[in-house]
Every structure is written in structure tokens, then in C-alpha cells.
N, C-alpha and C positions, 0 to 999 in steps of 0.2 A: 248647642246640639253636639252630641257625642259621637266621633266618628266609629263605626262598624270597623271590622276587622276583614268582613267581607267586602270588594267592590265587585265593578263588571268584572276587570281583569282575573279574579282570584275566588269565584264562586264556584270553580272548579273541584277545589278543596277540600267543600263539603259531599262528603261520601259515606258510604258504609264501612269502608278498608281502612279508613284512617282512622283507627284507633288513638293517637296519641296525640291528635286533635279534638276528639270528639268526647276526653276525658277532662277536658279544660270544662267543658261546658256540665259536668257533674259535681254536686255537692258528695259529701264525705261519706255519705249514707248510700251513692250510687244514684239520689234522684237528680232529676234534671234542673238544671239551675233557673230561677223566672228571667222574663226578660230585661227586669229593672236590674239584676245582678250583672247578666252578660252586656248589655248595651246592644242586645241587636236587635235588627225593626222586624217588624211582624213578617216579613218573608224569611228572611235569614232564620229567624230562629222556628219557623215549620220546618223547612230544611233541615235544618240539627237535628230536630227532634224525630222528624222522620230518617235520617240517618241513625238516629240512636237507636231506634225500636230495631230495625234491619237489624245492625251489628248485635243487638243484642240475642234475637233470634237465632243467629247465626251462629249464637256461642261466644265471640270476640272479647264483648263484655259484659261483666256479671249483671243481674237484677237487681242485687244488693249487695253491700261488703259485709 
């Protein structure tokens, strides 16, 4: 089993603001990366992805490159 990148400690992390995290979790086209790419479990990666859609609303980061 493959450890997350998230734990308790550090689930902080995922936000809207954090762009230069939240860009790790994007393929080259700007789509969102599946979860068998990232390694993270079905909570973590709602989180991401709900923090992506925010940042990107918001302008932070693009729809597409």
C-alpha cells in the first residue's frame, strides 16, 4: 500500500491558495490527474479536486494551457 502524501498532521495543506501544490496534481493539458496517478485515497483526492475547481474560479489557475 502506497503512502499519501497527506496525513492527519499535514491535511492542512490542501487549499485553494496553494497553487504550487495544487499544480503537482495537474496533467500537461491542465486536467486533473486520476487517482491511480496521484496515490491518494478517495478523501484526499475530493479535497484536491475541490480545491482545484475554487483556485480555479478564482483565476489562480488556468482551465487549460
Amino acid at each position: 500500500m502506497n503512502k499519501s502524501i497527506f496525513t492527519k498532521n499535514n491535511e492542512h495543506l490542501i487549499n485553494w491558495k496553494s497553487v504550487l501544490l495544487l499544480k503537482h496534481f495537474l496533467n500537461r493539458f491542465g486536467n486533473i490527474k486520476m487517482r491511480k496517478f496521484t496515490k491518494l485515497s478517495v478523501k484526499y483526492q475530493k479535497r484536491v479536486r475541490k480545491a482545484i475547481i475554487n483556485s480555479r474560479e478564482l483565476g489562480l489557475i488556468p482551465y487549460i494551457k
